[in-house]
C-alpha positions in Angstrom: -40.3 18.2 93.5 -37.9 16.3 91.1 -38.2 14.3 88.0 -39.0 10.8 89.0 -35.7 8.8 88.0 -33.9 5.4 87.9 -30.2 5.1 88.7 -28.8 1.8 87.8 -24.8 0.9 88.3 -22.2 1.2 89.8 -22.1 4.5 92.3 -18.5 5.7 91.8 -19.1 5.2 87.7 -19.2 8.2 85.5 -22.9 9.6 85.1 -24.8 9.0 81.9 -27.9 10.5 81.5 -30.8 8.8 79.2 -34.0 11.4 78.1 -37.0 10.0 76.9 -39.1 10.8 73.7 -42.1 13.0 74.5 -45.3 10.2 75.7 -43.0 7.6 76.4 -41.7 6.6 80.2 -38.2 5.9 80.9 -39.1 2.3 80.0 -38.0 3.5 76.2 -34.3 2.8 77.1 -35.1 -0.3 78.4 -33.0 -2.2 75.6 -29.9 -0.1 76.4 -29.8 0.6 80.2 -28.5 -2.4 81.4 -25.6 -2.8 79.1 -24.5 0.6 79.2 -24.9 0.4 83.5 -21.9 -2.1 83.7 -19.9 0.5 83.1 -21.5 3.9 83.8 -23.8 5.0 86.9 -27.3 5.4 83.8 -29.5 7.5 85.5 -33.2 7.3 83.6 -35.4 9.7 84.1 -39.3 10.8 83.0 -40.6 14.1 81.8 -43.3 16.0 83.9 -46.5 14.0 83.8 -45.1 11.0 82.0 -44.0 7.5 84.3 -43.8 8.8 87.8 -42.6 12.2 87.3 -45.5 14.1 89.3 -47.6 16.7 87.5 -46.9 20.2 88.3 -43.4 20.7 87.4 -43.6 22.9 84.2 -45.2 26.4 84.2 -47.1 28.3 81.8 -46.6 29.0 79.0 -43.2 26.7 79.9 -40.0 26.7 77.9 -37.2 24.5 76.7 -34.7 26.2 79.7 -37.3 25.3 82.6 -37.1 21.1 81.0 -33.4 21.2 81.4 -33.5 23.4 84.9 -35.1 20.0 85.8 -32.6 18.3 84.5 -29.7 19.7 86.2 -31.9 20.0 89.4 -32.3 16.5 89.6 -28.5 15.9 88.9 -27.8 18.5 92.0 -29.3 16.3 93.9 -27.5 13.2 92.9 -24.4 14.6 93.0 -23.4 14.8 89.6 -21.9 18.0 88.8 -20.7 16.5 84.9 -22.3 13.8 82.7 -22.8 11.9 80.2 -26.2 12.6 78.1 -28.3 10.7 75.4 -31.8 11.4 74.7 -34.5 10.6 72.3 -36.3 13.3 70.5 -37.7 16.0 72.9 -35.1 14.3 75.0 -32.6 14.7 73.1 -33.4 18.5 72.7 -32.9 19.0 76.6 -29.3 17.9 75.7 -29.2 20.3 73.4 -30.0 23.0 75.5 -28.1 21.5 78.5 -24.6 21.5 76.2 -25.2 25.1 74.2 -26.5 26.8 77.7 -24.2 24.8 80.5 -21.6 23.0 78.9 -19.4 22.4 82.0 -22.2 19.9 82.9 -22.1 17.9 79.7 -19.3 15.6 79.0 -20.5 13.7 75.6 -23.7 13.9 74.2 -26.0 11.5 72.0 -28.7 13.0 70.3 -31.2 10.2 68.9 -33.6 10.6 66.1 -34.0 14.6 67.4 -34.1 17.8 65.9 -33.0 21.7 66.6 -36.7 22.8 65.3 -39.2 20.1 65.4 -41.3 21.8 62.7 -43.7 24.7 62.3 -45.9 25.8 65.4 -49.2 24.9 65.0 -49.5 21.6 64.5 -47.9 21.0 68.2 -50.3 23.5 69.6 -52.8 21.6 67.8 -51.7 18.7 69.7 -51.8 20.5 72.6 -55.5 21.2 72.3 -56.7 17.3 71.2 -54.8 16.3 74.5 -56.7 18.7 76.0 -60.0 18.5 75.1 -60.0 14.5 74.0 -56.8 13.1 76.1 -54.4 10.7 75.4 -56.6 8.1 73.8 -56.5 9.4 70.0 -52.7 10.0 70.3 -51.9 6.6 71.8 -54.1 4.6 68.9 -51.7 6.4 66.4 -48.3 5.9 68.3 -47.3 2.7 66.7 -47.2 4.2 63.1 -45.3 7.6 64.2 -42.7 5.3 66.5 -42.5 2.0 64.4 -41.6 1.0 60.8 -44.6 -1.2 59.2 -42.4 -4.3 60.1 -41.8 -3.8 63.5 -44.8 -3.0 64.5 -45.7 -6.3 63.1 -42.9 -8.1 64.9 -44.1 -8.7 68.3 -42.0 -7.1 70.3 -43.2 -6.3 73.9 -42.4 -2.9 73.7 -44.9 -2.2 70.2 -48.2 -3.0 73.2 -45.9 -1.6 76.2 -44.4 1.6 74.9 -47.9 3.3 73.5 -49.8 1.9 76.6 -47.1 4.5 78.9 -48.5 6.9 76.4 -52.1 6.6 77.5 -51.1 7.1 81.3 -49.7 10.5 80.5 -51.0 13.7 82.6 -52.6 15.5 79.9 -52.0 19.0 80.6 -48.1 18.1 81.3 -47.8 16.4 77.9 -49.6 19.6 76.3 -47.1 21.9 77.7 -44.5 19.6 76.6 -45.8 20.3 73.0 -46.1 24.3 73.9 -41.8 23.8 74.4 -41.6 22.2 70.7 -43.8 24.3 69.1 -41.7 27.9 70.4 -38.2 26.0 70.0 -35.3 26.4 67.6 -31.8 25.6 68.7 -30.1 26.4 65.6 -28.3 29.4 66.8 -27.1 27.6 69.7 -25.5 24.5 68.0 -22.7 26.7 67.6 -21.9 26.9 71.0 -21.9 23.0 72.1 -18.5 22.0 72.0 -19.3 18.6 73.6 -18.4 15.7 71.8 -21.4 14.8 69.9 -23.3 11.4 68.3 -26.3 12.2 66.0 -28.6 8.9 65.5 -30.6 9.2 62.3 -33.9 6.5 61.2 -34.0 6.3 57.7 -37.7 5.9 58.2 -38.6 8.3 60.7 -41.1 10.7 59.5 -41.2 12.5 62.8 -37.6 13.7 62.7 -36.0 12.3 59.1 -32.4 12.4 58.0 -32.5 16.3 57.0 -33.0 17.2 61.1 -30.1 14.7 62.0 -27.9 16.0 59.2 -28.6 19.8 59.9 -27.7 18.7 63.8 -24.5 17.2 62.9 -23.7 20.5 60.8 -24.2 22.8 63.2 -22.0 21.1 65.9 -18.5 20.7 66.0 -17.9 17.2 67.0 -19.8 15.6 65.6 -20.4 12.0 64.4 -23.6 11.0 62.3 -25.0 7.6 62.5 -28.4 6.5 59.9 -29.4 3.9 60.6 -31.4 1.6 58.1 -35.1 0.2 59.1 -35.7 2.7 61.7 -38.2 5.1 62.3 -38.7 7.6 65.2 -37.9 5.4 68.3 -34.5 4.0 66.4 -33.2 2.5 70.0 -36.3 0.5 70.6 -36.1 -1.1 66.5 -32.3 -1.3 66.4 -31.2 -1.2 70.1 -27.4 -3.3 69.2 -26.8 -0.8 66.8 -27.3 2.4 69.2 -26.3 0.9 71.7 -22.7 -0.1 69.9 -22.8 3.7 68.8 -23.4 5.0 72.3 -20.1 3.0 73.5 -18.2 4.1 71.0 -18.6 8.4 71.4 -18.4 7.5 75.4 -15.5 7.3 76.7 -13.6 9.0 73.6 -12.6 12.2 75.3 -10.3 13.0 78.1 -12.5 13.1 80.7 -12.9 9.3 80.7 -8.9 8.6 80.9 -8.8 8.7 77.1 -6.4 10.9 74.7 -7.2 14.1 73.3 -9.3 14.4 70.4 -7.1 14.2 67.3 -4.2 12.2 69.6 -2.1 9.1 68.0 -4.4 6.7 70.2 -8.4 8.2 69.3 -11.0 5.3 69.8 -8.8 2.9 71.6 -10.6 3.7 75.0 -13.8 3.5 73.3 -13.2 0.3 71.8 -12.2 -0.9 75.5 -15.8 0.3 76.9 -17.4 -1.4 73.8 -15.3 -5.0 74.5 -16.1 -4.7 77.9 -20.1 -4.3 77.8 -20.8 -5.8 74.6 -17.5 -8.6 74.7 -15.1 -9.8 72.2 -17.2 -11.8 70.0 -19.4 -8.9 69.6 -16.7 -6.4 68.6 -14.4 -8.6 66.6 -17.5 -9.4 64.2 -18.5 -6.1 63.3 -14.8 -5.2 62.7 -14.6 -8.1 60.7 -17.1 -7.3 58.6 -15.2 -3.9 57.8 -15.3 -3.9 54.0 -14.7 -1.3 51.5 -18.8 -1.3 50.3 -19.8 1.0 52.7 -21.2 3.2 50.4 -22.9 0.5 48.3 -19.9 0.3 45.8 -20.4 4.3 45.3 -16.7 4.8 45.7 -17.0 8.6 44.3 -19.3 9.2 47.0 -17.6 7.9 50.4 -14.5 9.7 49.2 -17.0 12.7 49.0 -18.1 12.4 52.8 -14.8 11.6 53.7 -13.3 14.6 52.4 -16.3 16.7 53.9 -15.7 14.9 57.3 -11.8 16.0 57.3 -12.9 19.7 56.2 -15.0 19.4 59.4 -12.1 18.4 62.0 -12.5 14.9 61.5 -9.3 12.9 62.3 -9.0 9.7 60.0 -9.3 7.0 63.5 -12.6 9.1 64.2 -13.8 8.7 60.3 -13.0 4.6 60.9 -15.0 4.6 63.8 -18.2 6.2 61.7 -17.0 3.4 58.6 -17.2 0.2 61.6 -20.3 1.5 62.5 -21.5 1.7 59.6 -20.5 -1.8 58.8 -21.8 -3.2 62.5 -25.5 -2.6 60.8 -24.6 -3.3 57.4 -23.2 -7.0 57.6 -21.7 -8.4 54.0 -24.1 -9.4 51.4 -27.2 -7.0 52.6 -28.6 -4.7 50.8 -26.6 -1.2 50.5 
């Protein structure tokens, strides 16, 4: 058996691979998938028990290594020897293993509101046992205040109703050993290994996984950008999907493997800038560079010339650092508050 999947674009694209958050369905990239699958063959998939994904596929007690065996079982059998990988969360840990632990496979990798150590033990084996012993209902009537900020929530978009109902459908015992993985994991030594080009999405109101687990991700790994992202909480791509989605474009198809230079080389960012024109256009793209200004740290001058200097201590070439500034900017527009 095989994680139930969707693979959406073109066949002979390069592979990008999108994990979900732990209770949601592959349905949480829904904002996302179709842009990025003009360009790259976006292969979706669900973790054991959730969506379609069939029951049965962990064991116990089960581990982080057996969720990315599936992983890389499932892209065996597509074909896909290297990719592309972005994930939410738990999902986002699986990358983590998958580029400290088999780094040929991973090309680029996008971690989203996620974490190296999700927190002490017991409160996910606590979890464990109230999905258990009382199922999914209690968890699902609570989803909207981990996932959403106040205002979102409140917004009426389909996926505040549609994204905790996939939570209620969830096998039980597969989302309880999901927890079991969180509750043994810490990926801290290995984020010294991953040498995959790297994207670290931060909410500024995520309480599941706040700024601190982004910023000690982004630490620990090489190459790495780091994204916050205001009016967010834990399921940032669902509340903010233009602004992941413009930060996705812009890590893929930045290193060699996509026909781009070297990282570091006189041209870094141009082929990423061509992936971002061509799935998100030239109106798009020449706005949010427009909108470049020098207040990206709310006036703070002192303090961007701080994280600038920290960023070139870390490897950071000065095109990669103005890639990180028109992020910034992209979610920031002129006159908002900073």
């Amino acid at each position: 058996m095989t994680l139930h999947h969707r693979a959406e674009g073109p066949l002979d694209a390069p592979p990008l691979y999108l994990g979900p958050s732990l209770g949601t369905s592959l349905a949480v990239w829904d904002k996302q998938a179709p842009a990025l699958a003009r360009h790259c063959r976006v292969v979706r998939w669900d973790l054991p028990g959730h969506g379609a994904s069939p029951t049965g596929l962990l064991p116990t007690p089960a581990a982080m290594a057996d969720l990315g065996r599936l992983v890389l079982d499932l892209a065996d059998s597509l074909g896909h020897d290297s990719f592309a990988y972005a994930g939410i969360s738990l999902g986002g840990a699986v990358g983590t293993w998958l580029a400290a632990h088999h780094p040929s496979r991973i090309t680029s990798l996008t971690l989203v509101c996620s974490s190296a150590r999700f927190g002490e033990p017991q409160p996910w084996l606590d979890r464990a046992e109230l999905m258990r012993t009382k199922g999914a209902g209690p968890l699902a009537a609570t989803a909207r205040d981990r996932w959403f900020t106040p205002a979102f929530a409140a917004s009426g978009d389909l996926a505040v109703d549609s994204l905790p109902a996939d939570l209620r459908s969830v096998d039980p015992e597969s989302y309880a050993g999901c927890c079991e993985v969180l509750a043994g994991l810490d990926l801290r030594p290995d984020l010294a290994r991953i040498t995959a080009p790297t994207l670290v999405v931060a909410g500024r109101d995520d309480k599941a996984t706040p700024p601190p687990h982004a910023r000690a991700l982004a630490d620990g790994i090489r190459d790495t950008h780091l994204v916050e992202l205001p009016r967010a909480a834990h399921l940032a791509n669902v509340e903010q999907p233009r602004a992941v989605l413009d930060a996705l474009l812009s890590r893929l198809g930045s290193g060699p493997e996509r026909g781009g230079p070297e990282r570091g080389g006189p041209d870094r960012g141009g082929d990423g800038m061509a992936v971002r024109r061509a799935v998100l256009g030239d109106a798009h793209v020449d706005g949010a560079v427009a909108r470049t200004t020098a207040l990206v740290a709310g006036g703070r001058r002192e303090e961007l010339a701080m994280h600038v200097r920290a960023a070139l201590r870390n490897g950071l070439t000065p095109d990669e650092i103005a890639d990180v500034l028109r992020e910034h900017d992209v979610n920031h527009p002129r006159g908002e508050d900073r």
